[in-house]
MARBA-3410 file (N, C-alpha, C, O; in Angstrom, 1 decimal):
154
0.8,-1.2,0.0,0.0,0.0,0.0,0.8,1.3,0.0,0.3,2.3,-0.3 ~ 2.4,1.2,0.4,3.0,2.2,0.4,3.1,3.2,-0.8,3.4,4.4,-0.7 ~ 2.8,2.7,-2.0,2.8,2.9,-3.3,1.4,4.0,-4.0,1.3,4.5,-5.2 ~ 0.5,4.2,-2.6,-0.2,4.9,-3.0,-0.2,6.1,-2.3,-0.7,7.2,-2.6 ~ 0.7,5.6,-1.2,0.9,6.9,-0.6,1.6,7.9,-1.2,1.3,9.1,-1.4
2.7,7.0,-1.7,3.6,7.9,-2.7,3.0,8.6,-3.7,3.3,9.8,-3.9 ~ 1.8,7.8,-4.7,1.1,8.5,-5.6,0.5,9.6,-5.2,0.5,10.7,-5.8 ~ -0.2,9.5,-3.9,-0.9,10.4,-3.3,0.0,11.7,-2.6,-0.4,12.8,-2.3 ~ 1.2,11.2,-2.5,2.4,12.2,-2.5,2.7,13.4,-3.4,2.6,14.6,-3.3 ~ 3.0,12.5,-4.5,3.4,12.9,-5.8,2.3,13.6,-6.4,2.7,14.4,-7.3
1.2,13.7,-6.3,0.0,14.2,-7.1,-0.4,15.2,-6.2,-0.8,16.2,-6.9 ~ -0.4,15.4,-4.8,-0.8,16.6,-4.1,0.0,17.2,-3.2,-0.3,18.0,-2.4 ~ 1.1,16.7,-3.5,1.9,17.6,-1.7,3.1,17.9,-2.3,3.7,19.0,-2.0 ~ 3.6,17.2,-3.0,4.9,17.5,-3.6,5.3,18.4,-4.2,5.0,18.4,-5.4 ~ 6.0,19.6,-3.8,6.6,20.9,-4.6,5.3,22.2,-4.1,5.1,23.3,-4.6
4.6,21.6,-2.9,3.9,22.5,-2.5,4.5,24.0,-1.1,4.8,23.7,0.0 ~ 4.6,24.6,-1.4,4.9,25.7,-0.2,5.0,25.5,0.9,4.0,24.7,1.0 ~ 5.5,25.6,2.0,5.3,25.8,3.5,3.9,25.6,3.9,3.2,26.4,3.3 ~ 3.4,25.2,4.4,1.5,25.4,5.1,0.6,25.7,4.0,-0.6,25.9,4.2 ~ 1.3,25.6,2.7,-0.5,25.8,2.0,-1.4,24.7,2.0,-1.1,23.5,2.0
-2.4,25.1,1.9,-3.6,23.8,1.4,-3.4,23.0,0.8,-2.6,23.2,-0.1 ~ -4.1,21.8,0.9,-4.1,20.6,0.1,-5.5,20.1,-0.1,-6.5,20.3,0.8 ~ -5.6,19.6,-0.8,-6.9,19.2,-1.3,-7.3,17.9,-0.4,-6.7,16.9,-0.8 ~ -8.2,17.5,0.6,-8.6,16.2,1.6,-8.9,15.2,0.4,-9.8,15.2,-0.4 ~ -7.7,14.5,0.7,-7.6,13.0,0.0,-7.5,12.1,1.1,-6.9,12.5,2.1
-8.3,10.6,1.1,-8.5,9.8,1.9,-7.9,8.4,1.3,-8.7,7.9,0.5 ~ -6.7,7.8,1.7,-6.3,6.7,0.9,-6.0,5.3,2.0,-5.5,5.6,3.1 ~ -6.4,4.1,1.8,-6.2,3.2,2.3,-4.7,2.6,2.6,-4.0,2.2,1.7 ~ -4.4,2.6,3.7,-3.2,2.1,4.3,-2.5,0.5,4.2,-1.4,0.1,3.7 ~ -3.6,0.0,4.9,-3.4,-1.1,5.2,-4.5,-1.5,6.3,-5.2,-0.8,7.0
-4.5,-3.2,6.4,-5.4,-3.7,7.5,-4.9,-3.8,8.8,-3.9,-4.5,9.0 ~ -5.4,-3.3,9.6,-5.1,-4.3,11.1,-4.4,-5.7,11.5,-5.4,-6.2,10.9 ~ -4.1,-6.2,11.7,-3.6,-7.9,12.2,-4.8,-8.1,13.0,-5.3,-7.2,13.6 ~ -5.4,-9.4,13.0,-6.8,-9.6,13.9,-5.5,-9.2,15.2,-5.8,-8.1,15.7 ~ -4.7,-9.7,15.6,-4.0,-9.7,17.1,-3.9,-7.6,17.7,-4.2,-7.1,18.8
-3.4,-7.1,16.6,-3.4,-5.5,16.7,-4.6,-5.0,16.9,-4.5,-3.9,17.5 ~ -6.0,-5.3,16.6,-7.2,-4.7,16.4,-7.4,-5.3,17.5,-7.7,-4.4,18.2 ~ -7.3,-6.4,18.2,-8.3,-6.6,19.8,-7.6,-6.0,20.5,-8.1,-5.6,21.5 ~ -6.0,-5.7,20.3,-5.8,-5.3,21.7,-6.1,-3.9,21.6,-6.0,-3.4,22.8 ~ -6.5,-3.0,20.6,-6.5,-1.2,20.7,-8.6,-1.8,20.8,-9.2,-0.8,21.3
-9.3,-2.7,20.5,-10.5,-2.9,20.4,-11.3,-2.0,19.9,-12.1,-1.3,20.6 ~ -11.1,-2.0,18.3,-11.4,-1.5,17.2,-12.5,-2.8,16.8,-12.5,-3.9,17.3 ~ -13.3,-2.3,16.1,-14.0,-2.8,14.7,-13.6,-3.0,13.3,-13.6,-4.0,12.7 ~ -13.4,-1.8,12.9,-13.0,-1.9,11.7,-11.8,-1.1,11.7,-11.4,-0.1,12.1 ~ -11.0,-2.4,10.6,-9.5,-3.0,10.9,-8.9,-1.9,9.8,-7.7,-1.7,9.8
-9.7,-1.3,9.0,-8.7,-0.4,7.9,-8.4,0.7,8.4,-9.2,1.5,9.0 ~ -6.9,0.8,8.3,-5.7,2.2,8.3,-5.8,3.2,7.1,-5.1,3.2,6.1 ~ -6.4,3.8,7.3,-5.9,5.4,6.2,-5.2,6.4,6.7,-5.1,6.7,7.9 ~ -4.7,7.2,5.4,-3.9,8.2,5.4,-4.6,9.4,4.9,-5.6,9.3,4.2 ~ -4.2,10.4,5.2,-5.0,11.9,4.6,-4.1,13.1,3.6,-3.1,13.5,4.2
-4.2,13.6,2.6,-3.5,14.3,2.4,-3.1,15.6,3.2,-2.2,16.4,3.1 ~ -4.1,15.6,4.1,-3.2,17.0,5.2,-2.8,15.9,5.7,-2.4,15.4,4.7 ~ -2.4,14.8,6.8,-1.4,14.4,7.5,0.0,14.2,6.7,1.1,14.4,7.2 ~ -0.3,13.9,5.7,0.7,13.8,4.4,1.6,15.4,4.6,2.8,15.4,4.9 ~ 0.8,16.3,4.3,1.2,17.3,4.3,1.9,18.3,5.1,2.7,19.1,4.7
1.2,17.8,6.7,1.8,18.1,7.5,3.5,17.1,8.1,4.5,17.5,8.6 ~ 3.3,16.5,7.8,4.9,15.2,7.9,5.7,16.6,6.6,6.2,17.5,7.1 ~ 5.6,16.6,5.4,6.2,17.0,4.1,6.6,18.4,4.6,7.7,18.8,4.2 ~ 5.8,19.3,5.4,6.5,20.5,5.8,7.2,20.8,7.3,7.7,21.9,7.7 ~ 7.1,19.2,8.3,7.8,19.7,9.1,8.8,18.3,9.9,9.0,18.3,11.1
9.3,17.4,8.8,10.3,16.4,8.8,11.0,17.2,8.0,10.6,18.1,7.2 ~ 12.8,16.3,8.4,13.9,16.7,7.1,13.3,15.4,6.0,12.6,14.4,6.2 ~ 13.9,15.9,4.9,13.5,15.0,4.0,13.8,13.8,3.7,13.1,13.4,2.8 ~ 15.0,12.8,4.3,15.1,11.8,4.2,14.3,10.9,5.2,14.2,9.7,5.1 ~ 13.7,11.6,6.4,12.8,11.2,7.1,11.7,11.2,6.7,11.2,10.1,7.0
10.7,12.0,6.2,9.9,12.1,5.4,9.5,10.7,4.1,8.4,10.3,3.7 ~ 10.8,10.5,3.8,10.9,9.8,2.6,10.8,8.2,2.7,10.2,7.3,2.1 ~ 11.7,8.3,4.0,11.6,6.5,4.7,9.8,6.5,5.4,9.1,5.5,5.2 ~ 9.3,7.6,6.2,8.2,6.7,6.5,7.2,6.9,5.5,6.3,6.1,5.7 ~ 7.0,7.7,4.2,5.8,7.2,3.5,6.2,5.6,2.6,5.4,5.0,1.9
7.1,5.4,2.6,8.0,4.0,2.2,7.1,3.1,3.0,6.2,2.3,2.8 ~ 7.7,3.5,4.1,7.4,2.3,5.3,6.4,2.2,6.4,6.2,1.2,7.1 ~ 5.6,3.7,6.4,4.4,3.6,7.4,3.1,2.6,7.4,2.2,2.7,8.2 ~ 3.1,1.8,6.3,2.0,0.3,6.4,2.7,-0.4,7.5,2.1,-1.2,8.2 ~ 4.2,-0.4,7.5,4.6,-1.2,8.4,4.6,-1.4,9.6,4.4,-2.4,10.3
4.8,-0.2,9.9,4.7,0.6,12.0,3.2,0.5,11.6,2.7,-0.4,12.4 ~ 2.3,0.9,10.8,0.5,0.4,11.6,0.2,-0.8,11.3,-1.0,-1.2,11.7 ~ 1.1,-1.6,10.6,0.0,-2.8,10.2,0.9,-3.9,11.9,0.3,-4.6,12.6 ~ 2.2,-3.6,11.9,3.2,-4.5,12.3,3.9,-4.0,13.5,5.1,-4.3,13.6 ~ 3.3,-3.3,14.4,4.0,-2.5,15.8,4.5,-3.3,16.4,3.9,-4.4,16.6
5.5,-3.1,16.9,6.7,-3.7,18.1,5.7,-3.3,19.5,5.6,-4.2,20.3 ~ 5.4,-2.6,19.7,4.7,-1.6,20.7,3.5,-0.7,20.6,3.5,0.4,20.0 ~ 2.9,-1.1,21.0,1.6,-0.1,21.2,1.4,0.6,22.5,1.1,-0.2,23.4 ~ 1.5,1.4,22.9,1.4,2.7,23.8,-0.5,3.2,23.7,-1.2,3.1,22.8 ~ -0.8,3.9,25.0,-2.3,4.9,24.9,-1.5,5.7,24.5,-0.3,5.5,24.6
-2.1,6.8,24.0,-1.2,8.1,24.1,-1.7,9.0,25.1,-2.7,9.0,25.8 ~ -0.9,9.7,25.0,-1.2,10.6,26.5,-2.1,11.6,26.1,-2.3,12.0,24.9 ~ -2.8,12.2,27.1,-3.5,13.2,27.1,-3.1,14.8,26.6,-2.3,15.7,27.0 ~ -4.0,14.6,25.6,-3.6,16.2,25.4,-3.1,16.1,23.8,-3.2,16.9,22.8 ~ -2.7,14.9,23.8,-2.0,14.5,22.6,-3.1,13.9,21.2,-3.8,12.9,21.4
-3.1,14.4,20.3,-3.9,14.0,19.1,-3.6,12.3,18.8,-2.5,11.8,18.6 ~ -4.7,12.0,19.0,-4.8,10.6,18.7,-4.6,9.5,19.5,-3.6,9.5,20.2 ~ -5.5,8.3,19.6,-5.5,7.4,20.6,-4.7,6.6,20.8,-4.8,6.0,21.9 ~ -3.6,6.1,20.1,-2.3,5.1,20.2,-1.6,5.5,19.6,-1.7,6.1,18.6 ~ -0.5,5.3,20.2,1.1,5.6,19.8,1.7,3.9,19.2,2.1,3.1,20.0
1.8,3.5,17.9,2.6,2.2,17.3,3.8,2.9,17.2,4.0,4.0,16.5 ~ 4.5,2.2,17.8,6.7,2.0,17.6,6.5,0.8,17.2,5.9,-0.2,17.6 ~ 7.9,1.1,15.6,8.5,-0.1,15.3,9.7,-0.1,15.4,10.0,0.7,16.3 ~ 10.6,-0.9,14.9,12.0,-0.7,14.7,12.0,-1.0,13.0,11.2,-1.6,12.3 ~ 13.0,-0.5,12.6,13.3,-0.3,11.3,14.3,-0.2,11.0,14.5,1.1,11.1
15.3,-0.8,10.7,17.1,-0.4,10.3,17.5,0.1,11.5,18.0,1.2,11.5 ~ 17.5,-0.5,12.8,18.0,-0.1,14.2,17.5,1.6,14.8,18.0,2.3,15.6 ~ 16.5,1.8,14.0,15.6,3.1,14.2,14.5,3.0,14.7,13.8,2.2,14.2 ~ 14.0,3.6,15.7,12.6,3.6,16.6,11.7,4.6,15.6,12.0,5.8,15.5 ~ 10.5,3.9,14.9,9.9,5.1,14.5,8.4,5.2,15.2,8.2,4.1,15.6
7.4,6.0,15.4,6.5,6.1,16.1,5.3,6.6,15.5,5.5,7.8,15.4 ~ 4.1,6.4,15.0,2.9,6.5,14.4,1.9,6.8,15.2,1.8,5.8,15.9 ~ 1.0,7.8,15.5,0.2,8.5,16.1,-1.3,7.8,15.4,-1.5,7.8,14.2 ~ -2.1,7.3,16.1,-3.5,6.7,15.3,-4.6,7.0,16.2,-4.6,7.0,17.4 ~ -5.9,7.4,15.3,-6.9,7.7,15.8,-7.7,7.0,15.3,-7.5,6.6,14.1
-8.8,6.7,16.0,-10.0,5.5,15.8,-11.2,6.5,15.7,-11.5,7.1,16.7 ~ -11.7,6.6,14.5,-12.9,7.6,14.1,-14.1,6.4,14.3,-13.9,5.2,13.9 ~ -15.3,6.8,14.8,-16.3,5.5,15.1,-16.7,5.7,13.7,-16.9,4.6,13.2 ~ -17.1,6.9,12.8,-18.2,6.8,12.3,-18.0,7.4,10.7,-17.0,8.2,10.7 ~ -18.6,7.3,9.2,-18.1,8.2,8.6,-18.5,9.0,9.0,-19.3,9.1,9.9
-18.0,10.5,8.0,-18.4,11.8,8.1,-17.9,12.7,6.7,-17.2,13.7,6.7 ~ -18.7,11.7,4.9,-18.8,12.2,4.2,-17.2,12.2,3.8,-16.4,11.2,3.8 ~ -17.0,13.9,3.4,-16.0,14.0,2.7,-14.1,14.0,3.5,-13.1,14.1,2.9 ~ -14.3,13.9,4.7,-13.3,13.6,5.6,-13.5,12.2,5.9,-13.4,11.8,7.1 ~ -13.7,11.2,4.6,-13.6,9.6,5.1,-14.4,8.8,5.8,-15.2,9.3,6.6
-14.2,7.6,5.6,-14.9,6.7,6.4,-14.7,6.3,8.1,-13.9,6.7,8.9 ~ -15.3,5.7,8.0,-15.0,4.8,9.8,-13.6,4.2,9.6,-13.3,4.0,8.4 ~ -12.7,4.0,10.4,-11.4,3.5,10.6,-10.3,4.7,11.6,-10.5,5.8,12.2 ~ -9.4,3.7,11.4,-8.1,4.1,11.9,-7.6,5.4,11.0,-7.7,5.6,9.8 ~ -7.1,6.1,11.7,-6.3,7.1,10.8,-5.3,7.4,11.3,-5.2,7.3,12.5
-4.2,7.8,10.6,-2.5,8.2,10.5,-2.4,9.7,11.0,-2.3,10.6,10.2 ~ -2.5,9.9,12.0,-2.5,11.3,12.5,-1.1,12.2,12.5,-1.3,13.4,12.4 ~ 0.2,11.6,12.8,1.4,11.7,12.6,2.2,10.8,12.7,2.0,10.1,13.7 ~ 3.3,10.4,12.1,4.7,10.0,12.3,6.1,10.8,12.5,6.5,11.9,12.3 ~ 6.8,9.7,13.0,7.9,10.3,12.9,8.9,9.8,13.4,8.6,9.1,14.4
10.8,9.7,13.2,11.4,8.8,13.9,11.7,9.7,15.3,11.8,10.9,15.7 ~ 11.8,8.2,15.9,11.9,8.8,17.5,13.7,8.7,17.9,14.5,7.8,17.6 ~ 14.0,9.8,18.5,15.7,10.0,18.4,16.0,10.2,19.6,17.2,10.3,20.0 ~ 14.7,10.3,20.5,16.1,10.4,22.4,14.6,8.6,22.4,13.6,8.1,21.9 ~ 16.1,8.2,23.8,15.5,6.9,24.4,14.7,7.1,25.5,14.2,6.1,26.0
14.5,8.1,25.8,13.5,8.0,26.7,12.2,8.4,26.5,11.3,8.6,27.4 ~ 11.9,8.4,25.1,10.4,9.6,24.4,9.2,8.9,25.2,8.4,9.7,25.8 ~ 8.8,7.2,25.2,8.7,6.5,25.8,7.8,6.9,27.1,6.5,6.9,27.2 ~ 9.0,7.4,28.1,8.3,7.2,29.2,7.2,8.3,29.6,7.1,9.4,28.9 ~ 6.5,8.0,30.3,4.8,8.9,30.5,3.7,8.0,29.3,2.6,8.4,29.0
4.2,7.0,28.8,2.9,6.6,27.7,2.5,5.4,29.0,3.2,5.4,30.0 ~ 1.5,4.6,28.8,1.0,3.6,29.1,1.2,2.6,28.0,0.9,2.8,26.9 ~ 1.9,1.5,28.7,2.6,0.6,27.5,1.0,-0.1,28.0,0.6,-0.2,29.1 ~ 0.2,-0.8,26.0,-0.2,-1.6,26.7,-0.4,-3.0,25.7,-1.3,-3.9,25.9 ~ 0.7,-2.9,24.7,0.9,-4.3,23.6,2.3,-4.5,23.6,2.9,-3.4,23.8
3.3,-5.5,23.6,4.5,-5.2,23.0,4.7,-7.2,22.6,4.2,-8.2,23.1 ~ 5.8,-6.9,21.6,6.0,-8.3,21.2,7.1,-8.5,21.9,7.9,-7.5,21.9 ~ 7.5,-10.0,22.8,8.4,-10.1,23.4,8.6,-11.8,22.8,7.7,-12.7,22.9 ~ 9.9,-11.8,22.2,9.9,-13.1,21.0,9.1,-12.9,20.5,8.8,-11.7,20.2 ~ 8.2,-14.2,20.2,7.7,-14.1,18.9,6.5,-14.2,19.4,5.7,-14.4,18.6
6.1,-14.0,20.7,4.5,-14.3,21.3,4.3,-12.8,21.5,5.2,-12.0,21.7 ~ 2.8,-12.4,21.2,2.3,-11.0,21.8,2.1,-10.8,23.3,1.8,-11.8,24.1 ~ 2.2,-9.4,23.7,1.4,-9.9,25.4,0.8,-8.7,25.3,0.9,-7.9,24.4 ~ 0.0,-8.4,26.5,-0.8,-7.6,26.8,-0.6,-7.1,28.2,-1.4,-6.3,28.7
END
């Protein structure tokens, strides 16, 4: 699915200004793992992306960061090492950390119950990413998924 993001890259965000508008594009990410969806206890398992979250990563990542997670963010939502609540105050209901090339990266997701027209359907949404660079970013979340081997726990 990363392939559409890019298209969805490439067709609306790319070569655009600092903070200008972008046109609300809703594109499908990826599914849930049945194991990932009971533990955040979702219904419906589909991940989308938005052209403003797009937009917003594009004007305030460096660009080789930018570039690795529209590559790789099916991966951190479909495949998390760690699932975190997020904290209060903070946009969006779960924090997914993966590891990637000895890199911590971290995905912000919000669970919309319901559609609402032209801002998308019911699902998961990609509210931000980004790689995580001190070791402690971590602490204050409520850990409440992580894979330890190859078994999940809770």
């Amino acid at each position: 699915m990363s392939d559409d993001i890019q298209h969805l890259y490439k067709k609306y965000i790319k070569g655009t200004i600092n903070k200008a508008p972008v046109e609300n594009m809703v594109i499908l990410v990826c599914k849930l793992t049945n194991a990932v969806k009971n533990v955040i206890n979702c219904v419906e398992p589909k991940v989308y992306a938005t052209s403003r979250m797009l937009k917003h990563l594009y004007d305030s990542k460096p660009a080789e960061e930018f570039e690795f997670l529209i590559r790789n963010i099916d991966k951190v939502t479909k495949y998390p090492d760690i699932i975190y609540k997020n904290k209060d105050g903070k946009r969006g209901d779960f924090g997914f950390v993966k590891e990637i090339n000895n890199e911590l990266y971290f995905c912000s997701l919000e669970i919309k119950e319901s559609s609402d027209g032209d801002n998308g359907p019911a699902g998961i949404y990609i509210v931000t990413g980004f790689r995580i660079r001190k070791k402690n970013y971590s602490n204050g979340y409520e850990l409440i998924w992580s894979w330890k081997g190859d078994n999940p726990s809770s």
